[in-house]
N, C-alpha and C positions, 0 to 999 in steps of 0.2 A: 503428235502434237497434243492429241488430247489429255494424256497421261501430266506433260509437263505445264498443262494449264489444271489439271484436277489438285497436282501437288503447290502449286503455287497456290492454288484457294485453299483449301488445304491450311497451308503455311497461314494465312491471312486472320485466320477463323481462328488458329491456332493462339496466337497473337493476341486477336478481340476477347476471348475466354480469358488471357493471362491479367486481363487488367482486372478482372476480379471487380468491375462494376454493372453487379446486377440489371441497373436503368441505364442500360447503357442506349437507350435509345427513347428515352424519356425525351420530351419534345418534339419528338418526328411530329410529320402532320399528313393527314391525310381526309380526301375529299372526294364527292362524289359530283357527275351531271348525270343526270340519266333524261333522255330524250323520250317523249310519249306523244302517240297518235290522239288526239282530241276528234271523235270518230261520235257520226250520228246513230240512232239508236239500230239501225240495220247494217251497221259495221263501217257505212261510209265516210270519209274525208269528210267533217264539221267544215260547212260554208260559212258558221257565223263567227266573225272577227271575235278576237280574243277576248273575252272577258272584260267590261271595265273595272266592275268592283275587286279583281285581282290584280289591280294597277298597271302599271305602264310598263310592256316588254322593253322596251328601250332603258329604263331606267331603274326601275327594281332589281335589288343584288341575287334574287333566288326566285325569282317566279318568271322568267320569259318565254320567249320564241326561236326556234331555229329558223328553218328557210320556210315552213310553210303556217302561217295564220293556224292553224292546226295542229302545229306541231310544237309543242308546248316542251321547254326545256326545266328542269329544276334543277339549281345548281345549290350543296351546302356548303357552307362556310368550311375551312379544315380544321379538324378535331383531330387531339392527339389519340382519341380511342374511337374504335369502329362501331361500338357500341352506340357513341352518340352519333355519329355520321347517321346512322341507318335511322335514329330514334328524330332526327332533323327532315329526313326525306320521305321518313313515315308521317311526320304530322303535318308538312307541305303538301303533300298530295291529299291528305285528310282532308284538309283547307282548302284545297282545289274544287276536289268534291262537293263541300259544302257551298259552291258558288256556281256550279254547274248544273244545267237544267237540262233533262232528258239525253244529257250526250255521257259515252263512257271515255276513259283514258284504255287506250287499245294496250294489249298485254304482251304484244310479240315486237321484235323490231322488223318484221317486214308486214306492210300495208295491206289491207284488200277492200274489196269494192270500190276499183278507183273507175274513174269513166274519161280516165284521156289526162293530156296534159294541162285541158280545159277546167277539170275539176280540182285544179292543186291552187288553191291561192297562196300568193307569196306574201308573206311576212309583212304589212306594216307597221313603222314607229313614227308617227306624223311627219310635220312638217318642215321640222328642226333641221341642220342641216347635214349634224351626225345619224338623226334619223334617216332624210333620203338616201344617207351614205348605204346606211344599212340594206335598206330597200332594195335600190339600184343594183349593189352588187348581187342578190339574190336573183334579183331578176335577168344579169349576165349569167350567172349558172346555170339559169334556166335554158337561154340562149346557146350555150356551150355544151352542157351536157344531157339537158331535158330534164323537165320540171320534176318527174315521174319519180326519180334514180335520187332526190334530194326529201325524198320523205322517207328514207328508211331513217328509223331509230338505233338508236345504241346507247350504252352506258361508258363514262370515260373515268378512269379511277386515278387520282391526282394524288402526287406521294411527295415528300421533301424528307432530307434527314436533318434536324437541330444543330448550330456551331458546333457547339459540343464533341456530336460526333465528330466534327469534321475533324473538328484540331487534336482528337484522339486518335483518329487514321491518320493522318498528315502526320505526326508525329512515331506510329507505327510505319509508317511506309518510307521515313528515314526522308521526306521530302522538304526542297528548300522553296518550293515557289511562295509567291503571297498566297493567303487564306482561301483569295475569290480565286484565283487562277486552279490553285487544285482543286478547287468544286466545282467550276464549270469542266473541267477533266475528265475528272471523274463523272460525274454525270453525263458528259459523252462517250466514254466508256461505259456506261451502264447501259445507255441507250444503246450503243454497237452489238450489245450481247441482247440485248429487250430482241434487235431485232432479227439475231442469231434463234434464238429459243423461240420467241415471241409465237412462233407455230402450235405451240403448247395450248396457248388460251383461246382459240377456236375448237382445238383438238378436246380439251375438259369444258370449255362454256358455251362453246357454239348452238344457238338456240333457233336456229333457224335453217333446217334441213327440208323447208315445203314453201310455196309461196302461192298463192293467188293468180291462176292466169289472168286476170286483169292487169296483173303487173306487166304484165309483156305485152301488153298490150296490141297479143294480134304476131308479133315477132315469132320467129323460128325459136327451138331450144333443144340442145343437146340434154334435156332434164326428161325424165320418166315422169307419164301421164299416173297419178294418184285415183284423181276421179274425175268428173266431168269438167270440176271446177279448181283443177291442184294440180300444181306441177312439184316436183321433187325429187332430190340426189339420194338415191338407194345406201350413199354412203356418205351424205355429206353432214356436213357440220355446221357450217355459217354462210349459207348461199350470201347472205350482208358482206361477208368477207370477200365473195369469190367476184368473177368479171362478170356476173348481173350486177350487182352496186358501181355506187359511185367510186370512180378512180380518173386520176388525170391520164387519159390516154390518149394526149398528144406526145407524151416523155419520151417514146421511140422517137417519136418523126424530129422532133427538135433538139431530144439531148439533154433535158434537164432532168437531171436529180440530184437531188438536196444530197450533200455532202456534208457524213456525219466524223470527218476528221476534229474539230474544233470549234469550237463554237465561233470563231472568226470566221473559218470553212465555209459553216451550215450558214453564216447572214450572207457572208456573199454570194454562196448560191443560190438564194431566193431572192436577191438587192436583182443577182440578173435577172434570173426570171419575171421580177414583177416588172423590169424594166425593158425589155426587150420584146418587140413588137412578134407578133405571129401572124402567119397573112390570113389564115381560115379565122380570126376573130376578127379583123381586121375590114375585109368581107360581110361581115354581121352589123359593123358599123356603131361607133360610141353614141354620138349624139343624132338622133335620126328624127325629122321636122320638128327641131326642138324638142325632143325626150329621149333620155337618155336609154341607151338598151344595155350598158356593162358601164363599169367604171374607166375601163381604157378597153385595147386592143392587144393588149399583153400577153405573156403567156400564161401569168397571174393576173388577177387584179389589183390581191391583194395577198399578203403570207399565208392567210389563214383558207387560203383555194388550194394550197399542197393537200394533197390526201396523202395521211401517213398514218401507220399503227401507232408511233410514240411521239412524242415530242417535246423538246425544251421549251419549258415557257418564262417568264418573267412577269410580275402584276404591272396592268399598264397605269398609268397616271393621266388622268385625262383621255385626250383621243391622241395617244402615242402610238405609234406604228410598233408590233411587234419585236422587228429586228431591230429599232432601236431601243429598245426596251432592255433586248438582252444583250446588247452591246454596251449599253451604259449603267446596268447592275449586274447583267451575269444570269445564269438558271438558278430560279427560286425552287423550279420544282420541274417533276417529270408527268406527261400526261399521257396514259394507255389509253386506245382509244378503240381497243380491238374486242371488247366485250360486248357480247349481246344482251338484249334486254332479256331476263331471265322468266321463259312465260310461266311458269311452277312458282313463282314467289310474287305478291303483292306490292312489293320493292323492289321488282327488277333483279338483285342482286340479296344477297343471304352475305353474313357474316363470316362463314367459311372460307367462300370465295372469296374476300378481302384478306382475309389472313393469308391463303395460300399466293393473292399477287403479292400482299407485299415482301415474302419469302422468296417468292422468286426474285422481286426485285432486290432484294439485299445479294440475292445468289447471282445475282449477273453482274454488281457491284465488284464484289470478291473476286470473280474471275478473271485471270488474265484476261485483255480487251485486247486484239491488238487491229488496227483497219482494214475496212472492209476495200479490197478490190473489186474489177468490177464481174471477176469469172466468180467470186463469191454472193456480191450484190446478186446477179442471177441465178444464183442456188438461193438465196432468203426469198425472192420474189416467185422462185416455184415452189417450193415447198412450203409458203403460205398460199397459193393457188391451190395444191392439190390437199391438203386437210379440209380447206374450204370445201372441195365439190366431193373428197374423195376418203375424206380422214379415217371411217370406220371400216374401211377394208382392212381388214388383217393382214392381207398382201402388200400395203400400200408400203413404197423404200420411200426416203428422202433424200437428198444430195448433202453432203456432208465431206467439205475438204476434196471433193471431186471423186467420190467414193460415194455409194449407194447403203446406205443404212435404215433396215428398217425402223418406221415410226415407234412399233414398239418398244426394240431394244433402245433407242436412242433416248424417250422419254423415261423408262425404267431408270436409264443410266442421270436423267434428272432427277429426278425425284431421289436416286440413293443419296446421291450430290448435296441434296437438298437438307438431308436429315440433319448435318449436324447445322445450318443457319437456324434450322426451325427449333434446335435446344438451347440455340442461343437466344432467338428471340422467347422462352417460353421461360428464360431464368427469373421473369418477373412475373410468373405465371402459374399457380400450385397445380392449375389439373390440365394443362399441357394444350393449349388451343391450337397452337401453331402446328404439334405433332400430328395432333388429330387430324386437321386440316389436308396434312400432307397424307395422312392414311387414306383419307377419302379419297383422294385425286389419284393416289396410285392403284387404288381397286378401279377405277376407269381408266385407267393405264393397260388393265391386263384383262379387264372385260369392257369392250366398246357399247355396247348394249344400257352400262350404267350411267353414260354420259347422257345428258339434257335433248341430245338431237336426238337422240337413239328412244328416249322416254316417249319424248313428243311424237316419232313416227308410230312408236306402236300403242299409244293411247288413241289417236285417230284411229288404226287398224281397231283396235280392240271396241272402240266404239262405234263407229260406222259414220264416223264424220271425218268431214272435209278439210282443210286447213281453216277455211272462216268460219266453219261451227267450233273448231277447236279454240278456236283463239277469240272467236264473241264468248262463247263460254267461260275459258278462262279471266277475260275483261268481266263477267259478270261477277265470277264468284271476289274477283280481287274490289269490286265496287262494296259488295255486302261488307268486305273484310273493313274495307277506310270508312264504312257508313258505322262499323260497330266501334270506331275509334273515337275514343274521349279526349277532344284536346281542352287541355287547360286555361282556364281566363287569360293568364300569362302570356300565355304563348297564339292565344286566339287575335289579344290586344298586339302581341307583336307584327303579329302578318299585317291585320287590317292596321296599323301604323302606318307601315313600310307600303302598304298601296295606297295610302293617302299622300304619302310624302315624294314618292315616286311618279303620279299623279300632277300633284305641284311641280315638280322639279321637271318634266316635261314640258308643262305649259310655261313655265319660265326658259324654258330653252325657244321653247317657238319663239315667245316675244321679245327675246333680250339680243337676238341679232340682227342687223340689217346687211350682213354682207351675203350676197349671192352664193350660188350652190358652187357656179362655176370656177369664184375667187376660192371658197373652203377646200375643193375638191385640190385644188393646186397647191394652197398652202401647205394640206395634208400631206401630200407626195414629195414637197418639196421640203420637208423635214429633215433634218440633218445632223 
């Protein structure tokens, strides 16, 4: 099979060259979140509520919160070039800094000095009623899967390709449907291959091979003892990845998983899940002496409770429900969500690595797609388990087609794959970024040692520190780096704008409704 899917990409690539337009992907867009620990000056989880002078996590488009008061999200705008993405994420966190008093932004995506589930505060965005929404459900996750498992970090890298392209493939690939219908398609075929390969981006970016026994707080682990205070996979790659992090691990006992045949598929898969009762939440109870503890008893609460490496999104309009979002315009865009925070860069993330995902993701485009079954599905979900705990063994095979292939040869065989997307993307490019990109990721292909886990385990050895010395350290030297950053009048007036106005636009939500949490809360689900 694999041969008659390499010659159909192949054929595809073949095709995209003949049209002899340079920009042939002028317009793409591409975005970044990166997730960050707001940590006190001894490494611990920040008790103090988010910042006001950096305005309202509810309602500001790039300075919030995930699940925990401390866990500070920045999301940019998308940019057709990656240059500006990084150049927007660098002067946000510059801005963060300059509002932040004795606490650092934590450098790694796994946590340390935590003291329990006591010590995670969850997320508020006042009294609004999309606010408590916010709230609420945070605090059912906490209920469901412990508060602890919801402060890892990550970085999620958001990609679209321009009309343009579309209707130059569409027309390439000899197709009669509507415009929207072959891009929600195709983009579900991209995603069915995101999450065939998708083992790749642990395997090259995986930043988190040690974690903090405080994280387990006390819990058994199949993980090797580092030093007094470090637990750690001899071979792993993204313990964030592996089953220490958050995952819906009820999907055995009840049978849900998000089905990635069509985008009709994927909503009704999740329409049941957030609709269909489970008795262990059930048990935990919604509303308990008048306060709420989850949004419902579900299996979801809400869409965005799937844990998933990729996913189709849609921009919402208001307080629109996800799946009908993508129901009634279709995938805007595709969101990876499998990237660690990068503790060697300042930003999380370096430019390279953007290059090299969005090659991948043009190469999983190209590929024949064809659906996943479910003796398949269980080959993607181990063989993103074991790169996770396991990726730098030389030894290590993956399942592939019901056939055992090692991680090596299989990722080489990407990356050859790879070369000619990455000369297509470099035709608007004189000194060849794309290719570069790809050069690098294949020298960690054939030396494990070059990859980010493999650095970080043996910088700790090399130095005689611990994971929390390694990683307060690196939060240190990444603070000097944003303190030495000059931002501009411009762009200084931009932020403090945007948190004035964001500010406003909260306290106008508090006071401009009078209907009940319990009326909103219904409305919401009873969207249609």
């Amino acid at each position: 099979m694999e041969n008659c899917l390499h010659k159909l990409a192949q054929l595809r690539l073949a095709r995209l060259f003949e049209t002899d337009t340079q920009h042939l992907l002028d317009g793409r867009l591409i975005g970044l979140e990166k997730e960050t620990l707001r940590v006190a000056p001894q490494g611990g989880l920040a008790q103090t509520p988010h910042p006001r002078s950096l305005g309202s996590a509810l309602t500001h488009p790039h300075i919030t919160t995930d699940y925990s008061e401390a866990l500070m999200e920045f999301v940019t705008p998308p940019f057709e070039h990656s240059a500006d993405v990084l150049a927007f994420l660098r002067d946000t966190q510059a801005y963060v800094y300059s509002h932040l008093q004795d606490e650092l932004l934590w450098a790694t995506s796994m946590p340390c000095v935590l003291s329990g589930e006591a010590g995670v505060p969850i997320a508020w965005y006042g009294t609004s009623n999309p606010g408590l929404m916010k709230h609420i459900y945070r605090r059912g996750l906490g209920y469901r899967y412990g508060k602890v498992m919801q402060v890892i970090a990550g970085v999620h890298f958001n990609y679209s390709l321009p009309d343009s392209f579309w209707r130059l493939y569409q027309e390439i690939e000899g197709n009669k449907q509507t415009l929207r219908e072959f891009i929600d398609d195709e983009y579900f075929a991209l995603i069915r291959n995101l999450q065939r390969f998708g083992w790749l981006v642990p395997y090259l970016f995986g930043a988190s091979p040690a974690i903090c026994k405080s994280f387990l707080g006390g819990k058994k682990t199949s993980l090797k003892e580092f030093d007094a205070n470090t637990c750690y996979g001899p071979n792993a790659t993204s313990l964030r990845m592996g089953d220490i992090g958050y995952q819906n691990n009820k999907e055995n006992e009840v049978g849900i998983k998000a089905c990635y045949r069509n985008l009709d598929a994927y909503v009704q898969s999740l329409q049941f899940a957030i609709n269909t009762p489970y008795k262990g939440y059930e048990e935990i109870g919604v509303k308990v002496a008048g306060e709420y503890r989850q949004l419902n008893a579900n299996i979801l609460q809400i869409e965005n409770e799937y844990y998933s490496t990729v996913r189709p999104k849609q921009i919402l309009e208001g307080y629109e429900k996800p799946t009908l979002a993508l129901q009634r315009r279709g995938v805007r865009y595709i969101e990876l969500r499998s990237l660690d925070v990068n503790a060697f860069e300042p930003l999380g993330i370096n430019a390279t690595q953007m290059r090299f995902i969005e090659a991948l993701m043009v190469y999983c485009l190209i590929q024949d797609s064809q659906q996943i079954c479910h003796n398949e599905q269980s080959e993607i979900d181990h063989n993103e388990l074991d790169v996770a705990h396991f990726g730098r063994d030389p030894q290590l095979n993956l399942q592939r087609n019901a056939r055992s292939i090692s991680l090596k040869q299989w990722a080489a065989e990407i990356c050859d794959d790879m070369q000619g997307v990455c000369e297509l993307l470099d035709r608007a490019h004189f000194d060849k970024p794309y290719m570069k990109a790809l050069v690098e990721q294949r020298e960690k292909v054939m030396d494990p040692e070059a990859t980010p886990s493999a650095r970080m385990l043996q910088t700790m050895r090399d130095r005689g520190e611990g994971f929390y010395h390694f990683a307060r350290r690196m939060s240190q030297q990444h603070f000097d780096y944003f303190r030495q950053v000059q931002l501009s009048d411009e762009r200084r007036q931009f932020f403090d704008g945007l948190s004035a106005a964001s500010l406003d636009k909260q306290a106008q939500m508090e006071a401009g409704s009078s209907e009940s949490f319990d009326d909103y809360l219904q409305r919401y689900f009873n969207q249609s």
